[in-house]
matplotlib code that plots the C-alpha trace (Angstrom):
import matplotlib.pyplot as plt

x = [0.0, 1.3, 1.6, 4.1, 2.6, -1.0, -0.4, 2.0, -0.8, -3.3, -1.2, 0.2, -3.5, -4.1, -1.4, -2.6, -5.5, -4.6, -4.7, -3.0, -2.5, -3.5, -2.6, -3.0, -3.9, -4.4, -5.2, -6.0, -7.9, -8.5, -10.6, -11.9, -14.2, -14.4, -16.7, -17.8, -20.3, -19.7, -16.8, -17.8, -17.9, -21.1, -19.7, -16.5, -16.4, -13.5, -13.4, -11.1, -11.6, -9.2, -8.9, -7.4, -8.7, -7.3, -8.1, -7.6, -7.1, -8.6, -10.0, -9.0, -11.7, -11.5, -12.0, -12.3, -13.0, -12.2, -12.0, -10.9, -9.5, -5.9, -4.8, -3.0, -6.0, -8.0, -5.8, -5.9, -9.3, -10.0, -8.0, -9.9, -12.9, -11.8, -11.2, -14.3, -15.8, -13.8, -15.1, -18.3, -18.4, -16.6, -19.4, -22.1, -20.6, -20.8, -17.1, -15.2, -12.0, -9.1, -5.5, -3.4, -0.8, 2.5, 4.7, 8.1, 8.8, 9.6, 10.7, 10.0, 9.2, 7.9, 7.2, 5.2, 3.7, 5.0, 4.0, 6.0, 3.3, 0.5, -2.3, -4.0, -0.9, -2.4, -3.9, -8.0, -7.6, -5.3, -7.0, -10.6, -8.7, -7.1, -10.7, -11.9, -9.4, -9.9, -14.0, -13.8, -11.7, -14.5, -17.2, -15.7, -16.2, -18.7, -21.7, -20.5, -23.6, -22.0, -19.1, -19.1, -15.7, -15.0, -11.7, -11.1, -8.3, -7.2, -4.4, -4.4, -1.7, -1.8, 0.5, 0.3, 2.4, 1.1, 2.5, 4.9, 7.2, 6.4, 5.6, 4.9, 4.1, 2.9, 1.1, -0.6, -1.9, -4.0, -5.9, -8.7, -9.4, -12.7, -14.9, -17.7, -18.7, -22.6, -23.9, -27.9, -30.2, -32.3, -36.4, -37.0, -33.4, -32.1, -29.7, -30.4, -32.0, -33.6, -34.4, -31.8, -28.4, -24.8, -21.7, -18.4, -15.5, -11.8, -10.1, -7.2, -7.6, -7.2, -3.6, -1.5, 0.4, 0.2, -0.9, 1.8, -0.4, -2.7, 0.3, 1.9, 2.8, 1.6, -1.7, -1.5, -4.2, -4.1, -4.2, -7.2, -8.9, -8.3, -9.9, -13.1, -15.8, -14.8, -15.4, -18.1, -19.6, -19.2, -20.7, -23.8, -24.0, -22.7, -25.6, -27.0, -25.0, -26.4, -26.0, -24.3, -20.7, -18.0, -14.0, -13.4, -10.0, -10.6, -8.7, -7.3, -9.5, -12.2, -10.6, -9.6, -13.3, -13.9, -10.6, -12.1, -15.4, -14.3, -10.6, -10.4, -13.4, -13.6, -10.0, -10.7, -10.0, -12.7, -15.7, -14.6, -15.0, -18.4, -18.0, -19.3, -22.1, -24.9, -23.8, -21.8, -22.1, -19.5, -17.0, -17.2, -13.3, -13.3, -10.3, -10.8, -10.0, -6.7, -4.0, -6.5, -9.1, -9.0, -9.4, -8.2, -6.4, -2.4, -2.2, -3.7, -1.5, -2.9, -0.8, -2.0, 0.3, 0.7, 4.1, 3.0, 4.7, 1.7, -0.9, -4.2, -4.1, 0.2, 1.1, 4.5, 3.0, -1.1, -3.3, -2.0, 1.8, 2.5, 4.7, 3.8, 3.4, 3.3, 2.2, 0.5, -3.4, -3.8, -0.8, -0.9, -4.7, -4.8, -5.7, -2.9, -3.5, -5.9, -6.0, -5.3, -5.1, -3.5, -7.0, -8.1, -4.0, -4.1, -7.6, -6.1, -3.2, -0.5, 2.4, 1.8, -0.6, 0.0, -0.5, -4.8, -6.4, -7.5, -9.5, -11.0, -11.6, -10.1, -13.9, -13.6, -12.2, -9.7, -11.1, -9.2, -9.2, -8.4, -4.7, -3.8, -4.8, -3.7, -3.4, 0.5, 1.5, 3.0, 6.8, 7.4, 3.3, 1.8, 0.5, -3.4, -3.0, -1.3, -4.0, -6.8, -4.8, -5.4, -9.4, -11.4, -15.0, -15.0, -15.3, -12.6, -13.8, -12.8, -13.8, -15.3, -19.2, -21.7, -21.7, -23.4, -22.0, -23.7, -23.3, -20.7, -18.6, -19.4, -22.2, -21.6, -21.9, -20.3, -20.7, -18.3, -17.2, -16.9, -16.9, -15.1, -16.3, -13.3, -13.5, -11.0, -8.0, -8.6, -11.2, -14.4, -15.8, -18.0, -20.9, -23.6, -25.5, -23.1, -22.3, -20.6, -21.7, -20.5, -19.5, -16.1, -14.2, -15.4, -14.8, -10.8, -10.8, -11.1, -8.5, -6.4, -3.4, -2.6, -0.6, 3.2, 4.4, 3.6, -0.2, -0.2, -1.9, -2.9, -6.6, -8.9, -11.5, -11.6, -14.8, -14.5, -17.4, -17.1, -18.2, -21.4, -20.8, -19.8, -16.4, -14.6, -11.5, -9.4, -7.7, -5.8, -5.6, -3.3, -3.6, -2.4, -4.8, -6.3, -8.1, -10.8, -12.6, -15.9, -17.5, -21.3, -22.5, -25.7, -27.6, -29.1, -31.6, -33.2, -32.6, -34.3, -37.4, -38.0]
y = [0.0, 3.4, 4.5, 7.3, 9.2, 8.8, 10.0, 13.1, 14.3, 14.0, 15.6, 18.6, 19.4, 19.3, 21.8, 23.9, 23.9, 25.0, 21.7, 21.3, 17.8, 15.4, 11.9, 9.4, 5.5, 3.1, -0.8, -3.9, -6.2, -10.0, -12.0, -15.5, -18.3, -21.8, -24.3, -27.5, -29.9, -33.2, -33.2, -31.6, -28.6, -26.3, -22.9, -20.3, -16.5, -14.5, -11.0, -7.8, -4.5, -1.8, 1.9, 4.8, 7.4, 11.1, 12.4, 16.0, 18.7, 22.1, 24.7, 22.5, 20.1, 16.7, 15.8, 12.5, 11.5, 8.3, 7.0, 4.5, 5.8, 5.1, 8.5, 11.0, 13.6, 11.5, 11.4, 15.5, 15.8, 13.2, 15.1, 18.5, 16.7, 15.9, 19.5, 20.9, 18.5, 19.6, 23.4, 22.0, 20.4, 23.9, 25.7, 24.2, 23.0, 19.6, 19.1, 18.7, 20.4, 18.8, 18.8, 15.3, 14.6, 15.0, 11.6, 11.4, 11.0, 7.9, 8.6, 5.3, 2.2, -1.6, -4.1, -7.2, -9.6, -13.5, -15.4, -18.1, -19.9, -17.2, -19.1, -17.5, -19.2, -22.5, -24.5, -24.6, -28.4, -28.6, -26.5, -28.0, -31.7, -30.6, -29.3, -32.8, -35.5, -33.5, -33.6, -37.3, -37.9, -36.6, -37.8, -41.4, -41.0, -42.1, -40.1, -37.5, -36.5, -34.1, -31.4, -28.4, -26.7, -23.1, -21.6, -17.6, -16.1, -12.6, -10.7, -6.9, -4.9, -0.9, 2.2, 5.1, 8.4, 11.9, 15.9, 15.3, 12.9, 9.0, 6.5, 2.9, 0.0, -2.6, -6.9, -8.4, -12.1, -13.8, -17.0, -19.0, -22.8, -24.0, -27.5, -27.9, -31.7, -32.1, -35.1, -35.2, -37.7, -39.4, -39.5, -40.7, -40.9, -42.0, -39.4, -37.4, -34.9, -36.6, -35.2, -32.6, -32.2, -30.6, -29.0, -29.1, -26.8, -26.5, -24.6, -23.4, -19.5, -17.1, -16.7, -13.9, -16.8, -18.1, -21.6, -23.4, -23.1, -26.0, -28.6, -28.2, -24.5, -23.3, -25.7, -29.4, -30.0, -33.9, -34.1, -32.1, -33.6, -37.1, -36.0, -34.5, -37.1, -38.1, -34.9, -34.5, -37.8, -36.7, -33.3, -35.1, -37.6, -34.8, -33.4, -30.3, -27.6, -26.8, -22.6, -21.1, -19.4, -21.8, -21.1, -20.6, -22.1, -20.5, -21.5, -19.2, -20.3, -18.7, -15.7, -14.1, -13.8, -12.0, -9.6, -8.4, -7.3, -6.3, -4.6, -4.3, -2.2, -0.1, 1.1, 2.6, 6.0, 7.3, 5.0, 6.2, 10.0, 9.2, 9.0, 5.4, 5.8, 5.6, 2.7, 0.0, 2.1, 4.0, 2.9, 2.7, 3.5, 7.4, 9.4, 10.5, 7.1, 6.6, 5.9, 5.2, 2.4, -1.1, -3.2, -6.3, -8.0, -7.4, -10.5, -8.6, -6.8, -6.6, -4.8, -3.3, -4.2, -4.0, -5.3, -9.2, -12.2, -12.9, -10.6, -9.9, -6.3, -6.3, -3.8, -1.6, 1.4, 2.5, 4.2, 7.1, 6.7, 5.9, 2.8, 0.2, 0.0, -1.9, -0.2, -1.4, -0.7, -2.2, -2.8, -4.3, -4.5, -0.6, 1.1, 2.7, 3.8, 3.4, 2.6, 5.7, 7.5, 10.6, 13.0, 11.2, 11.5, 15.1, 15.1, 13.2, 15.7, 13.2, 14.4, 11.0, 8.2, 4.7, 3.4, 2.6, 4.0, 1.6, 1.8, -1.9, -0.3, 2.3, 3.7, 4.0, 6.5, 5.7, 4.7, 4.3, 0.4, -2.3, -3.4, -7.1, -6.6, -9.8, -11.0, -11.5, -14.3, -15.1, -15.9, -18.4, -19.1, -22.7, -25.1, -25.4, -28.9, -27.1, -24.2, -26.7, -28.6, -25.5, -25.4, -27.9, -27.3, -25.6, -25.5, -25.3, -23.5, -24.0, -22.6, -19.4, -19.4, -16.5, -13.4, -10.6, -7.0, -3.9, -0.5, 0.3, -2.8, -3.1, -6.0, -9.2, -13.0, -15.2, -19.2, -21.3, -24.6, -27.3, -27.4, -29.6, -30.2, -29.9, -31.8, -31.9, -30.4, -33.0, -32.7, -35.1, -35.3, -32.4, -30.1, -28.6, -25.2, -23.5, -19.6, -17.2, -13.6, -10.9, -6.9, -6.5, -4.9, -7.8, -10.6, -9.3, -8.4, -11.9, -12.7, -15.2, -16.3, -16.7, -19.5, -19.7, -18.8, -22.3, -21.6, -18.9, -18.7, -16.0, -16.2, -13.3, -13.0, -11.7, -9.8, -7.4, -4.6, -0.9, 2.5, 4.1, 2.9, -0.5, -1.1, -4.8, -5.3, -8.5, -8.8, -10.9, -11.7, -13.5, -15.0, -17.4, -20.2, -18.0, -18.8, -16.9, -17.3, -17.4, -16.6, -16.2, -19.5, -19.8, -22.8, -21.7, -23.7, -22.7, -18.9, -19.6, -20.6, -17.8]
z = [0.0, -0.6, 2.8, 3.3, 0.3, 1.4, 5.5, 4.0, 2.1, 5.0, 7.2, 4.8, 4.5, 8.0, 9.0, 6.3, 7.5, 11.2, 13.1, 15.9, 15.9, 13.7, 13.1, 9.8, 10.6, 7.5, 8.4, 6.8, 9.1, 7.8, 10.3, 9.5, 11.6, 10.2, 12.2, 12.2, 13.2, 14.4, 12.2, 8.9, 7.8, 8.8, 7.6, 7.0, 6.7, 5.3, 5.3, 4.8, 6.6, 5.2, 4.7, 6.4, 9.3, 10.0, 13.4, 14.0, 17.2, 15.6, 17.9, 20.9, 19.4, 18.0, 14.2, 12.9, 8.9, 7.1, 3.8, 1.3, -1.8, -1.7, -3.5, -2.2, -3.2, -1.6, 1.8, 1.5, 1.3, 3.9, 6.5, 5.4, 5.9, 9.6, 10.4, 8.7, 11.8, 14.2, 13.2, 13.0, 16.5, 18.1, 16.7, 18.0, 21.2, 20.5, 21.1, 24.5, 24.6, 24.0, 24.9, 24.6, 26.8, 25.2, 24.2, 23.0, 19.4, 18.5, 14.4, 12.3, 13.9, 13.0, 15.4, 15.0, 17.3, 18.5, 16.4, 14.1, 11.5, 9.7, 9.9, 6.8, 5.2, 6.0, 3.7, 4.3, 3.7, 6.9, 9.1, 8.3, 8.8, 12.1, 13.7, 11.7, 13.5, 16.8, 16.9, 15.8, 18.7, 21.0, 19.3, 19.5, 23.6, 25.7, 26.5, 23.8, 21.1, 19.5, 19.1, 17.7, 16.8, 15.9, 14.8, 14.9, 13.0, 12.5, 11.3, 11.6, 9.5, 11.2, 9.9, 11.6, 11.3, 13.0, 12.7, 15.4, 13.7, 14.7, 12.2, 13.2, 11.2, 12.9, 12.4, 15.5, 14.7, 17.1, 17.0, 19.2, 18.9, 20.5, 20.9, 22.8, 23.6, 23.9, 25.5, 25.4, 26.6, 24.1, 24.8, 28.5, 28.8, 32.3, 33.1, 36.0, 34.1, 32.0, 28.3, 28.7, 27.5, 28.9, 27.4, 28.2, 26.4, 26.1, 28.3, 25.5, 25.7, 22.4, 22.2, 20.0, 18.4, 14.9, 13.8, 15.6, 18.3, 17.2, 16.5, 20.2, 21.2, 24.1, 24.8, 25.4, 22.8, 22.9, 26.7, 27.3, 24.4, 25.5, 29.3, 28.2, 27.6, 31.2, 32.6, 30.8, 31.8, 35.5, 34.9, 33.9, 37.0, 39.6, 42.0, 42.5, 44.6, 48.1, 48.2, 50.9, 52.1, 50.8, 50.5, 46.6, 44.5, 41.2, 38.4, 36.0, 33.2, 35.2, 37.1, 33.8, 32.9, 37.1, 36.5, 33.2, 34.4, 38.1, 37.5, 33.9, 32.8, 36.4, 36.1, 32.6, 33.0, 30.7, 32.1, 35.8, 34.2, 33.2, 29.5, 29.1, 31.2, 28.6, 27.3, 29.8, 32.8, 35.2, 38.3, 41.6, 41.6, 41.3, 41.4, 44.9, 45.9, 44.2, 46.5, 49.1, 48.0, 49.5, 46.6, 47.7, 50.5, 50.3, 48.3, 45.3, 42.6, 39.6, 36.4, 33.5, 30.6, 26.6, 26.2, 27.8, 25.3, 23.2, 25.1, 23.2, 24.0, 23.5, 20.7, 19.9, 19.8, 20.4, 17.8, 19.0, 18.9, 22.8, 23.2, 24.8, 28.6, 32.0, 35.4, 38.1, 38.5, 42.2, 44.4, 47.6, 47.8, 47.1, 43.9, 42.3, 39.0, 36.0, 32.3, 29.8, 26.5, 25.8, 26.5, 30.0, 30.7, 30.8, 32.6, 35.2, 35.4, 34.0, 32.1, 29.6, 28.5, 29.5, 25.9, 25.7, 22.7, 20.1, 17.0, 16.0, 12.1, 10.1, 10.3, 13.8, 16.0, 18.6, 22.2, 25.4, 25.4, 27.9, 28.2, 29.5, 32.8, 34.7, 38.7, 39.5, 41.0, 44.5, 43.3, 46.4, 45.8, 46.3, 43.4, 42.8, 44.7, 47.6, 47.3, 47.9, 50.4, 52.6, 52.2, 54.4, 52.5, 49.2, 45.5, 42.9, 39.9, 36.3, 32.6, 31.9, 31.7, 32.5, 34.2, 35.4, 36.4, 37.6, 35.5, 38.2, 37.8, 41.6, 42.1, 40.5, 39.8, 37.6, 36.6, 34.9, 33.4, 35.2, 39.6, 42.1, 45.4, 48.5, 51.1, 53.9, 51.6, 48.3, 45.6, 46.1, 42.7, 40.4, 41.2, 39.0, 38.5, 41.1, 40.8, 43.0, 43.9, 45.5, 45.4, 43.9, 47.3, 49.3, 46.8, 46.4, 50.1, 50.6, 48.5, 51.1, 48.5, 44.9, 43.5, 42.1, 38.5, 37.6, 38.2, 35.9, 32.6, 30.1, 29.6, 27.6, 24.9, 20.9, 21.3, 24.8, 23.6, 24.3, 22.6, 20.4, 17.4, 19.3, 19.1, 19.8, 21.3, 22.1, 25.2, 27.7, 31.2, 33.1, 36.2, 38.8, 40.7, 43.8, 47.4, 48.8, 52.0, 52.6, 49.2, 48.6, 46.5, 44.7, 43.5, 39.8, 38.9, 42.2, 41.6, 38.5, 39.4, 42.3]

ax = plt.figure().add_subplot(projection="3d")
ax.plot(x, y, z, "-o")
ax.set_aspect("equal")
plt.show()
């Protein structure tokens, strides 16, 4: 693509024109999903997202156009477009004003992300007959009716140059494998709930790594695959939950999900100003309590991060030139900082941004997003065995499910995967329809101890929502195995019938 000529057009014209600032972003976006259904094919999408964006500061007001004409006339009148908004919005007072924190100029700059193998270099033939051999493999279990398996790929190409001298070029690949192993009881069937059926998933998060990690990187694929009709067999026989206060060992396949919602969106520095509130609500973690704020017990430190090995969220450089970041958000139980882009920065009085804006489309205008915002581990911390060693009645918690937040990320509940009864320090077989509720300060408040490195994993989603227009982001979060005491547990098929 002709990228230097097309972003000095833009940005000639927006000097020109007065601008303060203004910054050029052209992306190519290629996302696919292949799935299939009991090992054949049941449906692919393909698709390409590209074009460019030029964002403007004129009358200490934003301007934003976009287009897709790759000419440098084109480019020009794009970016004269974005500061006829920016006039527009100062007229009417439509526009807040604006002053971005400064950032050091980082000249020209590429950078791409861990990856070894380009999975839209992959033949479809493989990938199809990978997902293939793998559902047959569950199918051919016990008690297993039917799999579904899903494979999201993406691979999103960004350049971005702006008036004060950085230009970055930048490829972040990321990829997420998933099967879901149905077992469903025929008419009159004799299962414990009889006529109905039950799932069980992998546990492999979406990873930015390439397609090496379906043949052995990073995610014993075989192992897990090879365990699930089992588990899933015992899901279906395991009784019903009694509610009531139990000590929790959550795995991280299930604690990423409870960061996201409880840290991850209330330390975003523009929902806690009140800019998201029409759409996904507010915090209760407002800027009078930083420094202050018992989050969690002193077990708790939680980073925010852009530069994690393989991170969702992990870029060079942001969509508006900052390089990439890692602070901490909570430290020592006690909130400590918040997630930024370069307009909340200097809102909050900061000389800098710690790296959050993010645009999902060259349509799009730049948001503050979420970085990887993970749990640290204890480095002398126990194992997940030695974790439930130290509980005498409890449940240990695994796999993502549902969830449920309040527009102030404070009141919560979440469900998950699959549930182990403790007894007396070992695990005594699985549970059903259990969920765990709480407020957010009294869940990590009884945060008692987090495992060791070797507990750790880096969980996350593709799709984390945010913005009008809506705006989708992929993110990670890492996080070790974790005790807490005395945590509010509900039976849900009885809560369902109330």
């Amino acid at each position: 693509m002709p990228l230097r000529p097309l972003a000095d057009a833009a940005l000639d014209r927006a000097r020109a024109l007065g601008a303060r600032h203004a910054d050029f972003r052209l992306e190519r976006v290629r996302g696919a999903r292949r799935r299939l259904r009991d090992a054949r094919p049941a449906g692919t999408e393909d698709s390409t997202d590209a074009g460019y964006a030029v964002r403007v500061v004129h009358d200490g007001v934003w301007g934003f156009a976009s287009g897709v004409d790759l000419t440098p006339e084109a480019a020009a009148h794009t970016a004269q477009q974005a500061v006829e908004m920016a006039r527009l919005a100062a007229r009417v007072g439509a526009g807040a004003r604006v002053e971005p924190a400064d950032e050091p100029v980082h000249g020209e700059r590429e950078w791409v992300s861990a990856y070894e193998t380009d999975p839209f270099g992959v033949p479809d033939g493989e990938q199809a007959g990978l997902l293939a051999e793998w559902s047959s493999l569950l199918l051919a279990g016990d008690g297993v009716s039917h799999v579904d398996a899903v494979l999201g790929t993406v691979r999103e190409e960004k350049f971005y140059a702006d008036t004060a001298g950085t230009v970055t070029t930048q490829r972040r690949v990321r990829i997420h494998p998933r099967l879901t192993a149905v077992s469903v009881d025929g008419p009159g069937g004799s299962g414990p709930h009889g006529g109905g059926f039950d799932t069980l998933r992998t546990l492999a998060p979406p990873a930015a790594r390439g397609w090496e990690y379906l043949t052995g990187t990073g995610w014993d694929w075989s192992g897990e695959l090879e365990r699930m009709p089992e588990l899933l067999a015992e899901k279906r026989r395991a009784p019903s939950v009694e509610p009531g206060a139990y000590d929790l060992v959550i795995d991280p396949s299930n604690l990423w999900l409870t960061i996201h919602e409880s840290v991850g969106h209330a330390t975003e520095l523009d929902r806690v100003l009140g800019f998201e509130a029409a759409y996904a609500g507010t915090s209760f973690a407002t800027p009078d309590q930083l420094g202050t704020l018992r989050y969690g017990s002193p077990a708790m430190r939680v980073t925010g991060d852009r530069t994690a090995e393989h991170g969702l969220a992990t870029v060079g450089y942001d969509d508006e030139g900052v390089a990439a970041q890692s602070w901490d958000l909570v430290r020592d139980g006690v909130l400590v900082g918040y997630q930024l882009d370069r307009r909340t920065a200097r809102l909050a009085g900061l000389d800098r941004s710690n790296g959050c804006a993010f645009a999902d489309s060259p349509s799009h205008v730049p948001l503050q997003r979420m970085a990887n915002v993970s749990l640290c581990p204890d480095p002398g911390g126990p194992s997940t065995r030695g974790l439930i060693g130290g509980v005498e009645r409890g449940i240990y918690v695994v796999g993502d499910g549902s969830w449920s937040i309040d527009m102030q990320r404070y009141n919560f509940q979440f469900t998950g995967q699959r549930f182990f009864r403790i007894e007396g320090g070992r695990l005594a077989g699985q549970l059903r329809d259990v969920a765990y509720q709480a407020t957010t300060t009294d869940f990590w408040r009884s945060l008692e101890a987090v495992g060791g490195p070797g507990t750790y994993v880096l969980g996350g989603s593709f799709l984390c929502g945010k913005g009008q227009p809506g705006q989708t982001a992929a993110v990670s979060h890492g996080c070790p195995s974790a005790l807490f005491r005395g945590v509010n547990v509900l039976n849900t098929v009885r809560e369902a019938v109330r």
